[in-house]
FILUMVEX-82462 format. One line per field, with one value per atom (N, C-alpha, C, O): residue number from 1; residue in three letters; atom name; x, y, z. Coordinates in steps of 0.02 Angstrom, whole numbers, padded with zeros to 5 digits. Layout:
FILUMVEX-82462
tido = [NUM ...]
kero = [ALA ...]
rodo = [CA ...]
east = [X ...]
north = [Y ...]
up = [Z ...]
end
This chain:
FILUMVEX-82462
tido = [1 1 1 1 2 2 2 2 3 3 3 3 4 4 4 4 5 5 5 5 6 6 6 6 7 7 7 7 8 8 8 8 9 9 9 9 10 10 10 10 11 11 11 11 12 12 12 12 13 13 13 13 14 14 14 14 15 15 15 15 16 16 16 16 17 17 17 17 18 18 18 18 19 19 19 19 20 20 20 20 21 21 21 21 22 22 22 22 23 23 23 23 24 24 24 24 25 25 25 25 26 26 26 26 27 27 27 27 28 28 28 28 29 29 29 29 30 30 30 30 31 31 31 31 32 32 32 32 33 33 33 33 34 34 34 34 35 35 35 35 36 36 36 36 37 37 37 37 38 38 38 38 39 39 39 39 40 40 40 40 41 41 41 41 42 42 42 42 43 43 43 43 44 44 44 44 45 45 45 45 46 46 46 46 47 47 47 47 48 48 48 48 49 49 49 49 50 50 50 50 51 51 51 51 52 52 52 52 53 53 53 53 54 54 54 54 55 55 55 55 56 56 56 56 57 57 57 57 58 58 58 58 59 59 59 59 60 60 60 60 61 61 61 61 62 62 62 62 63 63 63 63 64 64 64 64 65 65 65 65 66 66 66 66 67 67 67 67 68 68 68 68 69 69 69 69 70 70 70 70 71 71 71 71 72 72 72 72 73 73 73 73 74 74 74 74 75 75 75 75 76 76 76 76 77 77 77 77 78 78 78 78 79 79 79 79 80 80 80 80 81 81 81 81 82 82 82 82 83 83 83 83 84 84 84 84 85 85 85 85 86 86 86 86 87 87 87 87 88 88 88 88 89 89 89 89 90 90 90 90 91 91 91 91 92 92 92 92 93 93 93 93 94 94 94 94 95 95 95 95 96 96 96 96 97 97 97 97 98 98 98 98 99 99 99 99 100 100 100 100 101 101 101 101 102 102 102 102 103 103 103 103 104 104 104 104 105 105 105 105 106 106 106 106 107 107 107 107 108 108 108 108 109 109 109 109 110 110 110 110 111 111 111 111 112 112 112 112 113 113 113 113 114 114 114 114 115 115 115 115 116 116 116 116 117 117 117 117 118 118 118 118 119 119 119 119 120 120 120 120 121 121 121 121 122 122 122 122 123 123 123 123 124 124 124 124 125 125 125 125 126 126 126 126 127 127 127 127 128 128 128 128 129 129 129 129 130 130 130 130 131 131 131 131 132 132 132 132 133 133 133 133 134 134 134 134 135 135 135 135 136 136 136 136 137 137 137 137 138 138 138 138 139 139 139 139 140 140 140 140 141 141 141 141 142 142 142 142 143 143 143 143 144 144 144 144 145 145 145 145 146 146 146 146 147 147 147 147 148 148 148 148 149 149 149 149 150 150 150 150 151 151 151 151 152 152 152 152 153 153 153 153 154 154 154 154 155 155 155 155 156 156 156 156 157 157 157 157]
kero = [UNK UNK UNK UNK UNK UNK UNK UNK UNK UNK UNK UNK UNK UNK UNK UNK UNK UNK UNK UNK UNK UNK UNK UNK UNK UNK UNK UNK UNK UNK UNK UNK UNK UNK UNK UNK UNK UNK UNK UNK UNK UNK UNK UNK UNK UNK UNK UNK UNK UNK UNK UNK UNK UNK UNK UNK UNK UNK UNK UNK UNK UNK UNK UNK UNK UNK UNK UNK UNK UNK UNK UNK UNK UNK UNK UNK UNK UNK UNK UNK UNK UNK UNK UNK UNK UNK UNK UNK UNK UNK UNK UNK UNK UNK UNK UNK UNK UNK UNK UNK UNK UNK UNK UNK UNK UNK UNK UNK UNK UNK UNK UNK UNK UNK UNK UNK UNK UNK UNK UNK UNK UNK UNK UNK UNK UNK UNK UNK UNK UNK UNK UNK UNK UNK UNK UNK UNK UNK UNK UNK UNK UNK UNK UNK UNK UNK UNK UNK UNK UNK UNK UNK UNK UNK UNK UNK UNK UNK UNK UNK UNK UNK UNK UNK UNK UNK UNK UNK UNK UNK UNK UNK UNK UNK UNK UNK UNK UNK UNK UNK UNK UNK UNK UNK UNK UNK UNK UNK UNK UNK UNK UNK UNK UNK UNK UNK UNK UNK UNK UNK UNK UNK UNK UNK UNK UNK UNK UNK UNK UNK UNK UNK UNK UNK UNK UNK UNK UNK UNK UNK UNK UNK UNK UNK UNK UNK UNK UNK UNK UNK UNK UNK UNK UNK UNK UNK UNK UNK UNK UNK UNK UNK UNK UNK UNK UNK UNK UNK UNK UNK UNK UNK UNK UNK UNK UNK UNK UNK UNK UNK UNK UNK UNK UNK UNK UNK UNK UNK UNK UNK UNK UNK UNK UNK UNK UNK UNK UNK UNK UNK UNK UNK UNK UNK UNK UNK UNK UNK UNK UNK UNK UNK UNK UNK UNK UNK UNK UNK UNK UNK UNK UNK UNK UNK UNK UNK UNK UNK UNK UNK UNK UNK UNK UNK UNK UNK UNK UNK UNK UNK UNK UNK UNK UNK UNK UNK UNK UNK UNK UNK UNK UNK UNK UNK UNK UNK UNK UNK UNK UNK UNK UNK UNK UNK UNK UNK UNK UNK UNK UNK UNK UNK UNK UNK UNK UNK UNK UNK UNK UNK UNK UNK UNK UNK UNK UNK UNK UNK UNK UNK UNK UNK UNK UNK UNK UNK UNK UNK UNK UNK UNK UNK UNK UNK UNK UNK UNK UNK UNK UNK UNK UNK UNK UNK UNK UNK UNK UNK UNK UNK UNK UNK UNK UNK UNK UNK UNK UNK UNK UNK UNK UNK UNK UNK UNK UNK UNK UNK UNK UNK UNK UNK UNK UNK UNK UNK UNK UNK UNK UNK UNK UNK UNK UNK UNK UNK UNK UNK UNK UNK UNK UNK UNK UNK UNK UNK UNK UNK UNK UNK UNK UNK UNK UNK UNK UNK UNK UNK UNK UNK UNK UNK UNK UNK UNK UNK UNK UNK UNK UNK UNK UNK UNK UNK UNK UNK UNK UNK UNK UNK UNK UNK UNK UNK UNK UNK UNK UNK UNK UNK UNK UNK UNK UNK UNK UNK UNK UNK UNK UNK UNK UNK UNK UNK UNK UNK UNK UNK UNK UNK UNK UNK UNK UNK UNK UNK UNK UNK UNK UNK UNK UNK UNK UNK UNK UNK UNK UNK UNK UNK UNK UNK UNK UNK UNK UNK UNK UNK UNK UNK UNK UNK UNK UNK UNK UNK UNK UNK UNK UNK UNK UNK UNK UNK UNK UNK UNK UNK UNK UNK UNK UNK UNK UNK UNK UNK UNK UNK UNK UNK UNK UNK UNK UNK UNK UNK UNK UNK UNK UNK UNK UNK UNK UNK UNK UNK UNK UNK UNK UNK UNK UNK UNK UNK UNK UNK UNK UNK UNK UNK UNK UNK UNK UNK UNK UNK UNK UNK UNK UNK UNK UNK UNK UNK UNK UNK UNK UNK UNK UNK UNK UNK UNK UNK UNK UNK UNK UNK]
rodo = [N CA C O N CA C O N CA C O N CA C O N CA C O N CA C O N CA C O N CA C O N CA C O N CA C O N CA C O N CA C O N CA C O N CA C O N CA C O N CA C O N CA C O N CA C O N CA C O N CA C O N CA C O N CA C O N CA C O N CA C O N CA C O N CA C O N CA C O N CA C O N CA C O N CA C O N CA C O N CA C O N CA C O N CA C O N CA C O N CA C O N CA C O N CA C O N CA C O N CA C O N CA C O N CA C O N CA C O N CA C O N CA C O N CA C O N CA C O N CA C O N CA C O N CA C O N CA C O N CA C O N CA C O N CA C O N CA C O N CA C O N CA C O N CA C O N CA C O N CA C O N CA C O N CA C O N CA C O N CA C O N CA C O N CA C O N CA C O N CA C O N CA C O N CA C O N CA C O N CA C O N CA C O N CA C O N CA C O N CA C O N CA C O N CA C O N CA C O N CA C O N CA C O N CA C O N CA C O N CA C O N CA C O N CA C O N CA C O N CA C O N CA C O N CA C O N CA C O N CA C O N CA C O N CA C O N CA C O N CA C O N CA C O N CA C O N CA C O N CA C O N CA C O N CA C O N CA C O N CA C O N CA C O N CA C O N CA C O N CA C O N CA C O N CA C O N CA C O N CA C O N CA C O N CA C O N CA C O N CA C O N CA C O N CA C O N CA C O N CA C O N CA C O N CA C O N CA C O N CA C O N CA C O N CA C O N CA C O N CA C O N CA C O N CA C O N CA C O N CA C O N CA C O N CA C O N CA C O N CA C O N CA C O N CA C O N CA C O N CA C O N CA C O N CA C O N CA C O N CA C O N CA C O N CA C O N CA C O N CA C O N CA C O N CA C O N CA C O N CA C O N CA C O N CA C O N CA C O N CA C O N CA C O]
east = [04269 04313 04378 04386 04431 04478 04500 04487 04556 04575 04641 04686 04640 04726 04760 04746 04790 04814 04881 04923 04875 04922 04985 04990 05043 05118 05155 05132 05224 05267 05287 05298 05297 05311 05251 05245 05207 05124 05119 05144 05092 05071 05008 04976 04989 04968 04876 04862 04847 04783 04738 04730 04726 04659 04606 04566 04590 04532 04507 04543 04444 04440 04385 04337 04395 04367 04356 04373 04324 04304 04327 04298 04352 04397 04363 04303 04422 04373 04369 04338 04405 04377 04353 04379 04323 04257 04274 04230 04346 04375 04372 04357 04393 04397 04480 04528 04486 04547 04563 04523 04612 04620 04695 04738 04698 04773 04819 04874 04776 04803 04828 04884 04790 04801 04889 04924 04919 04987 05030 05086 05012 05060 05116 05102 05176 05221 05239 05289 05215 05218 05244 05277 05210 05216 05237 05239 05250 05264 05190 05167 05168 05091 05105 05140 05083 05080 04989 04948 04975 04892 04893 04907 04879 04878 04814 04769 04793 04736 04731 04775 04649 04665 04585 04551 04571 04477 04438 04421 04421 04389 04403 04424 04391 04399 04392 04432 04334 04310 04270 04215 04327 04302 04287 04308 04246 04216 04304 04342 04320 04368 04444 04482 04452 04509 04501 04489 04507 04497 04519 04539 04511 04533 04598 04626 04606 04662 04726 04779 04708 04769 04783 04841 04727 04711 04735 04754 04752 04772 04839 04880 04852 04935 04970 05022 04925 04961 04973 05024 04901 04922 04956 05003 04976 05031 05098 05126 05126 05200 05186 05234 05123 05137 05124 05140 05100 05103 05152 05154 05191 05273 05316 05374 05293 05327 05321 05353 05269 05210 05258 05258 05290 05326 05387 05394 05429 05450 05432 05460 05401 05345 05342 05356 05313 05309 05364 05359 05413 05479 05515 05553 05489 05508 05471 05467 05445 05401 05344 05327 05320 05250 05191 05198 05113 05086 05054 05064 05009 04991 04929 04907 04883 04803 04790 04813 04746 04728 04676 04649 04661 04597 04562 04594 04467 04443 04363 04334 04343 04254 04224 04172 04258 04209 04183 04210 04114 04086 04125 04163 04125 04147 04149 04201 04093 04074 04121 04155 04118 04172 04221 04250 04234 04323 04328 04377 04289 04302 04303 04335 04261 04270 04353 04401 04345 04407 04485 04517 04500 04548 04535 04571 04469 04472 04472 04492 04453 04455 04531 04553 04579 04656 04707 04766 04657 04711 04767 04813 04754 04779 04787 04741 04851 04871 04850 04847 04838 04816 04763 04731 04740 04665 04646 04674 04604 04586 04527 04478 04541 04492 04437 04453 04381 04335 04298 04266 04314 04277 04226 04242 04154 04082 04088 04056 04121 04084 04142 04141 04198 04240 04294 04330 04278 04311 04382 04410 04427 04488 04500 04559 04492 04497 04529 04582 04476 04475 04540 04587 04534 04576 04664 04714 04657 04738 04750 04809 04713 04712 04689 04725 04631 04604 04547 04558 04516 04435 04453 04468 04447 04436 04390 04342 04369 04289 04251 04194 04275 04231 04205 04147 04246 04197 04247 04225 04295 04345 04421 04459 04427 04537 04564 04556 04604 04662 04716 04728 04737 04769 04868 04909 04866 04920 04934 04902 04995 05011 05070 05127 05036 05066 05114 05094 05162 05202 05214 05229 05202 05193 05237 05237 05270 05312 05284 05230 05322 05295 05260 05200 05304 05280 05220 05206 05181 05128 05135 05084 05194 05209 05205 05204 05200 05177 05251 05270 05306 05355 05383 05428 05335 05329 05258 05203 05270 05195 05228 05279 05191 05194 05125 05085 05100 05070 05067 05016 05123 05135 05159 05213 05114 05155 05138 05096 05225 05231 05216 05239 05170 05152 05178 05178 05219 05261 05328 05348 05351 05394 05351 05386 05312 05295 05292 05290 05290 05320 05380 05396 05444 05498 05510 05560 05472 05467 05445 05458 05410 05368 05428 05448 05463 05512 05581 05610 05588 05650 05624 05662 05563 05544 05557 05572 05546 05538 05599 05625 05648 05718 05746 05795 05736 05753 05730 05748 05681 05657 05706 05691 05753 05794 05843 05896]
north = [03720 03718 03753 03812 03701 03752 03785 03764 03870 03896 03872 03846 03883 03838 03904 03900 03948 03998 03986 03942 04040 04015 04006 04035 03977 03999 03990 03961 04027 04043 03977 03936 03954 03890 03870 03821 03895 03847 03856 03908 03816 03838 03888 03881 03955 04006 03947 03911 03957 03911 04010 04070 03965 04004 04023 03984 04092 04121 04162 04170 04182 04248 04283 04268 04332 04413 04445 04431 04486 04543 04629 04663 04638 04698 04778 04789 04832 04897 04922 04971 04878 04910 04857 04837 04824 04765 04705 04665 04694 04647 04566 04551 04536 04471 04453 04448 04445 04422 04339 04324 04284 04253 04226 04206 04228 04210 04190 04213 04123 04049 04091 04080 04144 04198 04214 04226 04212 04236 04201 04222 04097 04076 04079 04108 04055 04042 04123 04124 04162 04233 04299 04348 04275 04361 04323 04263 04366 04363 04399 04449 04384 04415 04451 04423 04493 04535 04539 04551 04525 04525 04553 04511 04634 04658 04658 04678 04634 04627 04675 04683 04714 04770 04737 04692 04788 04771 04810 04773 04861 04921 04986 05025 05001 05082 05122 05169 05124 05188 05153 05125 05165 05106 05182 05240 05152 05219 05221 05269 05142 05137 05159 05196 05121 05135 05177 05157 05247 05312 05281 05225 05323 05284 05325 05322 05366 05404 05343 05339 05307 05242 05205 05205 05165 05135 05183 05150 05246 05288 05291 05286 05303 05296 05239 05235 05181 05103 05105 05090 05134 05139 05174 05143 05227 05323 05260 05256 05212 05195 05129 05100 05102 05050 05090 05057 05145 05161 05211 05220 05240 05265 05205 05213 05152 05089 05025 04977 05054 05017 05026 04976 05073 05075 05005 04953 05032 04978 04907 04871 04885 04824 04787 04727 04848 04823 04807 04771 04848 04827 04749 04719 04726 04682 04613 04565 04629 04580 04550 04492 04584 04572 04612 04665 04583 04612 04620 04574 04690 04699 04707 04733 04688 04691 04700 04670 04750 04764 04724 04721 04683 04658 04673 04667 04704 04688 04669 04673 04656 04647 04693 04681 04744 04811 04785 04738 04826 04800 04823 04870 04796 04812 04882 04903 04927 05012 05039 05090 05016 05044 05037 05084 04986 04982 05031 05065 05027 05075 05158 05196 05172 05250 05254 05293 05212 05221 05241 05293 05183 05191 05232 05229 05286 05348 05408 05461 05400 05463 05482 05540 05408 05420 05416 05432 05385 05387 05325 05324 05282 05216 05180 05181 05147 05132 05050 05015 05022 04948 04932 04968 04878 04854 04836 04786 04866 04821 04783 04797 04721 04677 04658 04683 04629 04641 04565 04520 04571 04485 04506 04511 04515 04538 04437 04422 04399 04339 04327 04268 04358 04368 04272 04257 04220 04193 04189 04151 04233 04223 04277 04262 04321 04351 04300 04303 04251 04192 04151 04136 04138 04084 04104 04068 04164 04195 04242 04242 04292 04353 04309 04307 04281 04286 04337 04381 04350 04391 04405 04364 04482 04488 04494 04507 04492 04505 04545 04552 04580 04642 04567 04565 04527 04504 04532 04524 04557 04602 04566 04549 04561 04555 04594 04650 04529 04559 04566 04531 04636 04679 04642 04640 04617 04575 04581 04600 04556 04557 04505 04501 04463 04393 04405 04436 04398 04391 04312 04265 04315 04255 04239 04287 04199 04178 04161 04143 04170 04136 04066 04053 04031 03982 03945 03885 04011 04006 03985 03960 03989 03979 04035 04092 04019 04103 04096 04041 04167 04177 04194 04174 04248 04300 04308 04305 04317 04331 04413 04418 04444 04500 04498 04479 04504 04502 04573 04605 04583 04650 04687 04677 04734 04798 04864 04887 04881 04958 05005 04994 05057 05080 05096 05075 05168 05201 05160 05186 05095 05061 05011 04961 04995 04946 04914 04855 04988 04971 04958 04920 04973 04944 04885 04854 04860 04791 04740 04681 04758 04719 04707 04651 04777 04787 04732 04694 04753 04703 04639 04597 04617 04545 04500 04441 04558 04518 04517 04461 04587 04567 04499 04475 04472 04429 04345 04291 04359 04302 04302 04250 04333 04362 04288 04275]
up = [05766 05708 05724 05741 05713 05728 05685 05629 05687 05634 05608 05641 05557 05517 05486 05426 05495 05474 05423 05426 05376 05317 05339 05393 05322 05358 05286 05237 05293 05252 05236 05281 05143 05121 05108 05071 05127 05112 05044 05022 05004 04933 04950 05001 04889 04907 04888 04839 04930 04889 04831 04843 04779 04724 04739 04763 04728 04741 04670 04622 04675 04646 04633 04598 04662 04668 04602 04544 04628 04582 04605 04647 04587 04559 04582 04590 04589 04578 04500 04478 04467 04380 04373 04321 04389 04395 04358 04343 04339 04313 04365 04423 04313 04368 04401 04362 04463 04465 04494 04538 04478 04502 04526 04488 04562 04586 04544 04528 04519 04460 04410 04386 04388 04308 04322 04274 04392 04389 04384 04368 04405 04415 04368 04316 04373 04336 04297 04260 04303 04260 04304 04288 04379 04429 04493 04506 04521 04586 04630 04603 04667 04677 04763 04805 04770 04848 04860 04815 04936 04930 04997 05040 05023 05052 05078 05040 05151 05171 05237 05279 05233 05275 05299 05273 05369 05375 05325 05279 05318 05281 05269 05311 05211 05172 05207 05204 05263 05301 05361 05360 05428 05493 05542 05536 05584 05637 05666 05661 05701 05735 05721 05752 05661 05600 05545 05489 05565 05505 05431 05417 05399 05340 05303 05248 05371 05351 05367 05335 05414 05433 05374 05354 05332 05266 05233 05185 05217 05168 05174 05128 05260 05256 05235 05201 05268 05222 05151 05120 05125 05036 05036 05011 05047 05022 05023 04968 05078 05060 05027 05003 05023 04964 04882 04833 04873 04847 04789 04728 04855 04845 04828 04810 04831 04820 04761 04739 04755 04681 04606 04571 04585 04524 04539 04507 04606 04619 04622 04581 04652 04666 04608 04602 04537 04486 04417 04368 04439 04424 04437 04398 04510 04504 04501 04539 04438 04426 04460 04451 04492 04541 04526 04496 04551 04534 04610 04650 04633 04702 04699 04647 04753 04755 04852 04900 04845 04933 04916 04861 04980 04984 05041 05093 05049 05102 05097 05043 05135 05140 05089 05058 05082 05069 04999 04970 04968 04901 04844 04855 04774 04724 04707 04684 04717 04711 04794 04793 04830 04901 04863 04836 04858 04834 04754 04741 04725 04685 04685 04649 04733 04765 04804 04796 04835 04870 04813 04819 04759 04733 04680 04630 04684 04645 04678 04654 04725 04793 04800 04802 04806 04846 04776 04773 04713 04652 04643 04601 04686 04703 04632 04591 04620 04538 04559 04509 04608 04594 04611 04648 04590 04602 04673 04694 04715 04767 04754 04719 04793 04767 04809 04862 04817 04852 04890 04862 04946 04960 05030 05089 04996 05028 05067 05117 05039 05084 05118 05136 05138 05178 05182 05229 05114 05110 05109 05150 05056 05051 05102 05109 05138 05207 05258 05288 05259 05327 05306 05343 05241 05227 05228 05230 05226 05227 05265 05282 05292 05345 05420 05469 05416 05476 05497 05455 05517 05533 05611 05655 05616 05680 05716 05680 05784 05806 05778 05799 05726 05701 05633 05611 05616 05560 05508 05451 05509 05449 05445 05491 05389 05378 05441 05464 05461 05514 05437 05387 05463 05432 05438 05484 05364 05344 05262 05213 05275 05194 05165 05186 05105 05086 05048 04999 05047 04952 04936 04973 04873 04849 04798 04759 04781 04719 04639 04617 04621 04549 04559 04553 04574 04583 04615 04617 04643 04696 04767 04791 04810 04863 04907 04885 04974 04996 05020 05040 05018 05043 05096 05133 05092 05148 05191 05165 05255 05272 05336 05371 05329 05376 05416 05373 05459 05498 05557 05574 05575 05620 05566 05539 05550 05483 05535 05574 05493 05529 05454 05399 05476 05429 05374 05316 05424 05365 05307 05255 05336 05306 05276 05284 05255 05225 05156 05139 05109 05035 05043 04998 05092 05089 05112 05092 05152 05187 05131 05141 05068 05021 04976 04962 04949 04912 04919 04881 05001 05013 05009 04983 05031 05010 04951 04942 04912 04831 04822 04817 04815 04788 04843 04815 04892 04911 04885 04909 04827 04795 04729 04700 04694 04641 04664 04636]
end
């Protein structure tokens, strides 16, 4: 089977997860209304990848999140981990957005990619109102990355 990886201009395809406040989310719920960001990481707490790395990714999307949401977007981390992981996590670090949770590692494959571990290669989509994916990052530098999200969107204005 070969892999088909998402590319910028693709329409964003619908999924949906379940939540760390155990809500439901679905992509479709934003069209026409938000601008959507879907930050995909491997896991909360990796032997390999501390989760102090995952913490530094959130600390500048999170220094960046009032912003984010200013401009009309809404943001969601996604990884394998279970509904109760992802919910320790964004109460442990105090994290203001939902991460969302995919145990069957579908919308992972379909927009991140899976690495030999079986986990999200660590990427992040922005998506338009309109449901188009805009932006795709793929190589993220840590510490800049709420600004990399930031300048994205004001470039959809």
């Amino acid at each position: 089977m070969k892999m088909i990886f998402m590319q910028e201009g693709d329409m964003a395809p619908d999924f949906e997860l379940q939540s760390s406040d155990g809500s439901v989310v679905k992509l479709s719920y934003f069209k026409g209304k938000k601008n959507v960001i879907l930050c995909f990481y491997p896991k909360n707490h990796l032997f390999a990848c501390p989760s102090k790395k995952v913490f530094k990714m959130a600390q500048t999307i999170v220094a960046a999140y009032p912003e984010i949401a200013a401009l009309d977007a809404v943001l969601f981390a996604i990884s394998v981990d279970t509904v109760e992981d992802q919910k320790k996590f964004v109460e442990e670090y105090k994290i203001p957005y939902l991460h969302l949770s995919d145990p069957k590692k579908e919308t992972c494959k379909t927009y991140a990619g899976l690495n030999l571990a079986g986990l999200a290669k660590r990427s992040t989509f922005v998506i338009d109102k309109e449901g188009k994916i805009a932006k795709i990052f793929r190589e993220i530098e840590v510490e800049s990355h709420g600004k990399e999200i930031i300048a994205s969107l004001t470039s959809l204005k």
